[in-house]
C-alpha positions in Angstrom: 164.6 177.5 172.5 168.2 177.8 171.9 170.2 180.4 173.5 170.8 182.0 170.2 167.2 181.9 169.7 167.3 184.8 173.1 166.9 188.3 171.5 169.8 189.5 174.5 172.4 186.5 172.8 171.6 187.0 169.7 172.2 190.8 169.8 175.7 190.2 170.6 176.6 186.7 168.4 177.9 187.5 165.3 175.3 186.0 162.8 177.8 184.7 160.7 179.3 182.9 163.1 179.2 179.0 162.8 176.1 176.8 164.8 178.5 174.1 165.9 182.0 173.0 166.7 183.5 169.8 166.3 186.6 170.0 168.6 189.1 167.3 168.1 191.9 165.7 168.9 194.5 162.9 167.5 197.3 161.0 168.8 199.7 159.7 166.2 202.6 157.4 165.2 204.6 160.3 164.5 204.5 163.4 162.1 205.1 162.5 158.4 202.6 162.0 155.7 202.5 157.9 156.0 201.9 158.2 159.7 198.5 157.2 161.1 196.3 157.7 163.8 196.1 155.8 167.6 193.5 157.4 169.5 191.0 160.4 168.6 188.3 162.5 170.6 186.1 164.9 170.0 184.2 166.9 171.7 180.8 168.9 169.9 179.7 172.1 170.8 177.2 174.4 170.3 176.8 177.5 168.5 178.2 179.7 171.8 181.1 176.7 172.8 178.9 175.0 175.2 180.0 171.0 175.4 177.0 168.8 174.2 179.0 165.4 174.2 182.1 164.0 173.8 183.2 160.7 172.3 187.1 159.2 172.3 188.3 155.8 170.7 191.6 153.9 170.5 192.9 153.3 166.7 195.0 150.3 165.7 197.6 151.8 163.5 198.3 148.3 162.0 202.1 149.4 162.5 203.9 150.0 165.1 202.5 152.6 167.4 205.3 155.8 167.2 206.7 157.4 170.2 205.0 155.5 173.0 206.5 157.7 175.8 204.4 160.7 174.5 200.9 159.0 173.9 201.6 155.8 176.1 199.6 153.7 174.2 201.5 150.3 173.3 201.3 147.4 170.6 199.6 145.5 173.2 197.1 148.1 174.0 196.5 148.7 170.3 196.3 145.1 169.1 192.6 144.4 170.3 191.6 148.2 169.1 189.3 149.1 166.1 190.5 150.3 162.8 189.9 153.6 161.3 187.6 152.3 158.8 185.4 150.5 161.6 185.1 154.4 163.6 185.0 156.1 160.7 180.9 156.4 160.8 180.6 157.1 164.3 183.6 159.7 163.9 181.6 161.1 160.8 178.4 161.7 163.3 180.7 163.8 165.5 182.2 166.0 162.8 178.9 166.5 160.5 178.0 170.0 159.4 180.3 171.2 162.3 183.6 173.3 162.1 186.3 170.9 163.1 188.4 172.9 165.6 191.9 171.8 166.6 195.7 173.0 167.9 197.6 173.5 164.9 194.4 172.2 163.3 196.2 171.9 160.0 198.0 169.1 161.1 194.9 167.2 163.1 193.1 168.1 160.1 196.1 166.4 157.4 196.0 163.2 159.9 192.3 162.7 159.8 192.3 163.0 155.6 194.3 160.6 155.2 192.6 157.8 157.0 189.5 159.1 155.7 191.1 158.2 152.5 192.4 155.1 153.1 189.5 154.2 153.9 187.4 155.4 150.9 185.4 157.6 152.8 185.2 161.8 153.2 185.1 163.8 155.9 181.8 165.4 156.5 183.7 168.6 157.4 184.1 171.8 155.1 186.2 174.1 157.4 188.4 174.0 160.4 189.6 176.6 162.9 193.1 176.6 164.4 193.1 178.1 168.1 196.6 179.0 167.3 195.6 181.2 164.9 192.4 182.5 166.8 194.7 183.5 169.8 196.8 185.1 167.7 194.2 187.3 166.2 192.6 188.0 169.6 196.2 188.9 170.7 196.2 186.7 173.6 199.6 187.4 175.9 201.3 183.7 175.4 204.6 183.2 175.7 204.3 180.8 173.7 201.4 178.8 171.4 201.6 175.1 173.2 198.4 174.0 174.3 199.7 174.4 178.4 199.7 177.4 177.9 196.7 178.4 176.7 195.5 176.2 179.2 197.3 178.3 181.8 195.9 181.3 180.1 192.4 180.6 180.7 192.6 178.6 184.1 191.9 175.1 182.7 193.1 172.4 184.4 195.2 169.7 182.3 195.1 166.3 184.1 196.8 163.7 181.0 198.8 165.3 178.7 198.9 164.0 175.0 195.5 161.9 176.0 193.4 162.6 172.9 190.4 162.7 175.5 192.3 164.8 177.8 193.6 167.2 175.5 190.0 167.7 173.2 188.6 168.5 176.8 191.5 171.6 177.5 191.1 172.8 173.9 187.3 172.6 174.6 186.9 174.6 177.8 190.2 176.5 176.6 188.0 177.6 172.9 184.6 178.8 174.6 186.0 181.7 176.2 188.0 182.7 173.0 184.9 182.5 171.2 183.1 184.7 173.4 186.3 187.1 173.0 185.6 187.3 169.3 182.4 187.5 169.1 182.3 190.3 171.3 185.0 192.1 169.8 182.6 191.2 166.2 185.8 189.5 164.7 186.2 187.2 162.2 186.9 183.9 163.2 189.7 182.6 161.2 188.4 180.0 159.4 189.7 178.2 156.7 188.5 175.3 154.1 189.0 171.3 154.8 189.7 170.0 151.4 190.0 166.4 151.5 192.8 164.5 149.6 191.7 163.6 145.6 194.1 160.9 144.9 195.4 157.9 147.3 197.5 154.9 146.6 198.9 152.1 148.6 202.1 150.7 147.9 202.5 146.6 147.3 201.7 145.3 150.8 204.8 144.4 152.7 204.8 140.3 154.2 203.2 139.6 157.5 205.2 139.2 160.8 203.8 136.3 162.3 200.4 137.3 162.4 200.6 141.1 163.4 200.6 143.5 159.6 203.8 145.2 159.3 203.9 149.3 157.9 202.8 149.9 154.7 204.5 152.7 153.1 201.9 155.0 151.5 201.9 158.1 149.2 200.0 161.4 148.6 199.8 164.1 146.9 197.4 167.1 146.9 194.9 167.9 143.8 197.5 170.7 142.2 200.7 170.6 140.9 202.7 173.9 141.3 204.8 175.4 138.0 208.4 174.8 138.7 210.4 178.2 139.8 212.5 179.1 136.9 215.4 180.8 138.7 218.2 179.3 140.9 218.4 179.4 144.5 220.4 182.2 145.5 220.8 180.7 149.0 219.4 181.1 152.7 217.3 184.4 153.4 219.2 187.3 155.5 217.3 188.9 158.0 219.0 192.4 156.9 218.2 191.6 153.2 215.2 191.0 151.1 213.8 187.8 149.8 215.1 186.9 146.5 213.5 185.0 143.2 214.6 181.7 143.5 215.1 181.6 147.2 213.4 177.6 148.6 210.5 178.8 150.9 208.2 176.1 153.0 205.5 176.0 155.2 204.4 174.3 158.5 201.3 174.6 160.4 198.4 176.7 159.7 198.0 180.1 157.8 195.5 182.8 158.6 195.2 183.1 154.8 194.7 180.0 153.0 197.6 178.0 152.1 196.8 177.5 148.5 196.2 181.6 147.9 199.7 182.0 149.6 201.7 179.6 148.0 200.3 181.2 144.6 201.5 184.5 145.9 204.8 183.0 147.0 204.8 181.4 143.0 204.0 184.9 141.3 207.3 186.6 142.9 209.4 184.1 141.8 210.0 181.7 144.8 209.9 178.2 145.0 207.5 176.2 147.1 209.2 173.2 149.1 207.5 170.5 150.6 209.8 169.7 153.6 213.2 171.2 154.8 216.4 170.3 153.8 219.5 172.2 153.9 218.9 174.0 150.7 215.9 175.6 152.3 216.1 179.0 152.3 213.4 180.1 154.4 210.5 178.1 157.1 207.6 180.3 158.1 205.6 179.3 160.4 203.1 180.7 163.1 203.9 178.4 166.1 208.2 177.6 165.9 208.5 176.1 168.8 206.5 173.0 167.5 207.7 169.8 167.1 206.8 169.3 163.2 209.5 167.4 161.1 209.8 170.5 159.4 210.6 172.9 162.6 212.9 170.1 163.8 215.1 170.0 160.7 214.9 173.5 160.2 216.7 174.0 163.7 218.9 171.3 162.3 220.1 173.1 159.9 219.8 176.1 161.1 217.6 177.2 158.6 215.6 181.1 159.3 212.9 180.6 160.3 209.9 183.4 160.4 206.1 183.9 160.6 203.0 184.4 158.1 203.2 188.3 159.4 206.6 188.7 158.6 206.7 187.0 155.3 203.7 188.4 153.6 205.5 191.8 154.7 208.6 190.4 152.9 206.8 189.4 150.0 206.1 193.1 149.1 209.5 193.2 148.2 211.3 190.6 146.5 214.6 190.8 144.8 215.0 190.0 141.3 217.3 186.7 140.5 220.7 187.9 139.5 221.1 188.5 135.6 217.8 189.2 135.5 216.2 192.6 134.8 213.2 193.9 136.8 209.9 194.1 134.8 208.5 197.1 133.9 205.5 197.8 135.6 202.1 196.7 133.5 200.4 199.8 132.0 197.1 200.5 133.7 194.0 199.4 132.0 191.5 201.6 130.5 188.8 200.8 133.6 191.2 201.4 135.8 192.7 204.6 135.1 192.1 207.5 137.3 189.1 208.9 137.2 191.3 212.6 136.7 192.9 210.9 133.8 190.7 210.4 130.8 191.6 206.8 129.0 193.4 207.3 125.4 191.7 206.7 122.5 191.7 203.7 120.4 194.3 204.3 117.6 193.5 202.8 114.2 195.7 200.3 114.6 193.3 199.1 117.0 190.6 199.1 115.4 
């Protein structure tokens, strides 16, 4: 019998709540989209957080291996280490009908799609949970949203920071009592869909060094293209002003709402959707800004505002139209939607 299967646990457990956890971990070469993976862990849990097992491999990048004084591991370590393609089964087992759950999952989760990718393969994973965003909705008092500190938080012990192994186990013991904080408040975990990339391509392999494979450049792109904004950028956003049509707006890290609903929202008022920061960016949001992304970095850079998902849905409410333009009117209310109190008009002949 499983301990959901005990009328007293299952009283309490939301029922909609998932029956496993895949909680992972990934050290990489650095943080851009033709970066790759050097080490991985996971560790599964059960319905209620409970560990099960956990499993952590090295990953030979077949590049150079990034910023060595964060993960430590060198191109000697790496050399003798598998490839992504020759873990991918056994890291399939771990994540199989199981919610992948991560710090600032969305980028774990945009690491580990790629090399699925390159490697032909899909991640057996349809959702993933970001315990930046479940502290966040369990209002959790954080300073801030780094890992050590929500290790701090719950009294977990970390022993070898920015170890894959080391770190799944924190985020592990650090997840079970958050889940248990949800559940028994009967929230919603904040959940939010793993769509695996539809299109890869490898650029013309670059000549061998010797006998070690140099970096192969690579390219992405996700399975939608978004309409192009038609107005021109008016320039940064103003913290005493409203957004404006036109204005450059990205993204980094993980939404509460899905990114893909948001950036359609961002679309519809007349903003423009960018891909990475640059100094005509008028706006970052983002849930965790004191992240290391490229995107946070260059946006302190620059000196570009920077706000969360909170804020800027609020701001959204009220966009500013691009100058020389005049406001819309309002669209006249459909017939089925029309007051009760108010009875619809009648067809005219015209109409007919």
């Amino acid at each position: 019998m499983t301990m959901l299967d005990d009328p007293a646990t299952s009283a309490m457990w939301p029922a909609a709540y998932p029956r496993g956890y895949a909680v992972v971990d990934v050290e990489t070469t650095g943080l851009a989209r033709d970066d790759r993976i050097v080490s991985a862990a996971v560790y599964r849990l059960d319905a209620l957080g409970n560990v099960e097992d956990h499993w952590y491999t090295l990953v030979n990048p077949e590049r150079d291996p990034g910023p060595v004084w964060i993960h430590g591991l060198t191109t000697d370590v790496l050399a003798g280490a598998p490839l992504f393609r020759d873990v991918e089964r056994e890291f399939s087992e771990r994540l199989a009908d199981r919610v992948l759950v991560a710090h600032n999952a969305f980028f774990d989760w945009s690491m580990i799609s790629r090399e699925y990718a390159r490697a032909r393969a899909t991640a057996p994973t349809r959702q993933r949970l970001c315990t930046i965003a479940l502290a966040k909705e369990l209002r959790l008092p954080l300073p801030n949203h780094k890992l050590a500190t929500l290790a701090e938080h719950f009294g977990v012990a970390q022993q070898r920071a920015h170890h894959a192994l080391d770190d799944a186990r924190v985020l592990a013991e650090a997840f079970r009592p958050s889940l248990h904080a949800a559940a028994r408040d009967g929230m919603r975990l904040p959940l939010l869909e793993c769509r695996p990339l539809t299109e890869w391509s490898d650029s013309p392999a670059a000549p061998l060094i010797g006998h070690q494979p140099t970096y192969r450049p690579t390219t992405w792109r996700p399975s939608r293209r978004l309409p192009a904004c038609p107005y021109p950028n008016p320039g940064r956003y103003e913290s005493d002003k409203p957004l404006a049509q036109g204005m450059r707006v990205a993204f980094s890290g993980d939404t509460s709402v899905d990114r893909e609903l948001l950036e359609d929202r961002v679309v519809e008022a007349g903003l423009h959707v960018a891909t990475s920061v640059s100094r005509k960016t008028s706006l970052l949001v983002t849930n965790d800004p004191g992240s290391a992304t490229s995107k946070t970095l260059k946006a302190a850079e620059y000196g570009t505002p920077v706000v969360d998902e909170a804020a800027f849905t609020h701001l959204l409410r009220d966009v500013a139209p691009a100058p020389g333009t005049v406001p819309a009117p309002a669209p006249a209310p459909r017939p089925d939607t029309v007051p009760a109190s108010v009875p619809a008009p009648s067809p005219s002949p015209a109409d007919g």
